[in-house]
C-alpha angles and dihedrals in degrees: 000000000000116000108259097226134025150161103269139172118228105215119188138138095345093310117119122193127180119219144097126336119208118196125192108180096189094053094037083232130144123180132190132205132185139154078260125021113165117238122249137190125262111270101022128138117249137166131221118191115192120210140200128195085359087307122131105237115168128006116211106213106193150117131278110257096160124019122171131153088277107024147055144190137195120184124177086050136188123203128196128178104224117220125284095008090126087081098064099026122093126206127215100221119156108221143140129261144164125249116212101196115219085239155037110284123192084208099056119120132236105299099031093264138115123210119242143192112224105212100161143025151181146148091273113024140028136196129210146164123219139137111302116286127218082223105143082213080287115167103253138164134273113195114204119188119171131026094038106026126027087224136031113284125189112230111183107210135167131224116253123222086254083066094125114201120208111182113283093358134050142174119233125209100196141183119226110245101177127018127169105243087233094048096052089046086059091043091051086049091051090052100043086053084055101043087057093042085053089053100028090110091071107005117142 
C-alpha cells in the first residue's frame, strides 16, 4: 500500500506549504495537513508533491474538495512517479529469503542457513523477521531469490539499532552494506514496477 503519511509540498496559485500528505488509492483521495494550509476555494486545482529523504516521488494533480486553516483535500486526482524516486522509495512486499550468520551457530540448519521473512525493502535498507541471530550487530548476508532476481543474489546488510528481539524470534530493520552494481539496478527496477502498480488506479 501507500504509505499512510508522508512529508509532502501544497502547491497552488503560486502558494507553497510544507506538511503531511494522506493518500487513499481506492477513493482517489489525498489529503494534506499542517500547522497552516491556505484555504482555497472549492474546485480549485492544487498540487500536492510527496517527498522521501528530502526527494521529490509522486505529484497528486486534483481539485479542492475541503479546505480549512489546517487541512486539505484534492478528489479527481492524477498521480504521477517522478523520476528516480525509486532510489529513495521502499516497498512492503511480503516474500522469503536465507540468512548466512557471520559466524559459526549451533542452531543453524542443514545447509548453514536460517529461513527469513522480507517485509520491507529499499535501495538502501531491508527489514526481516527470523529466529533470533547471534549476530553481535555484524555486518552478515541476506540471499533473495523471486519476486525480485531470477536467481539467487547475496546482499551483505547490518542491523540497525530499531532491530527489535521476542524470544525465539525478532525483526531486523537493516542498512545495506554491499550490493553488486547490476543487482541494486534490478532492485531499483523492481521497486520502481511496484511503485506504478501501488498508484495505476489514478495514475497520469
Amino acid at each position: 500500500m501507500f504509505p499512510s503519511k508522508c512529508n509532502a509540498i501544497l502547491v497552488s496559485a503560486g502558494l507553497l506549504e510544507y506538511g503531511v500528505a494522506s493518500v487513499d488509492t481506492v477513493n482517489k483521495t489525498v489529503s494534506f495537513s499542517a500547522n497552516f494550509v491556505p484555504l482555497l476555494k472549492v474546485g480549485t486545482g492544487a498540487q500536492i508533491i510527496c517527498t522521501a529523504s528530502g526527494q521529490q516521488t509522486h505529484t497528486f494533480s486534483g481539485e479542492v474538495y475541503l479546505s480549512t486553516k489546517k487541512f486539505l483535500r484534492l478528489v479527481n486526482v492524477k498521480c504521477r512517479l517522478l523520476q528516480a524516486a525509486e532510489n529513495v522509495l521502499s516497498i512492503e512486499s511480503v516474500f522469503s529469503g536465507q540468512i548466512t550468520p557471520p559466524r559459526k551457530n549451533k542452531r543453524l540448519p542443514s545447509g548453514g542457513r536460517f529461513p527469513c521473512t522480507v517485509s520491507r525493502i529499499s535501495a538502501n535498507r531491508l527489514s526481516f523477521q527470523s529466529p533470533q541471530l547471534e549476530i553481535d550487530w555484524t555486518p552478515f548476508s541476506v540471499i533473495l531469490h523471486e519476486p525480485i532476481f531470477k536467481k539467487p543474489v547475496k546482499i551483505k546488510v547490518k542491523a540497525g539499532k530499531n532491530s527489535l528481539v521476542f524470544g525465539k524470534s525478532a525483526k531486523y530493520e537493516c542498512i545495506i552494506t554491499e550490493i553488486a552494481p547490476e543487482t541494486l539496478e534490478t532492485l531499483k527496477s523492481f521497486i520502481r514496477a511496484e511503485s506504478l502498480e501501488i498508484i495505476k488506479n489514478f495514475i497520469i
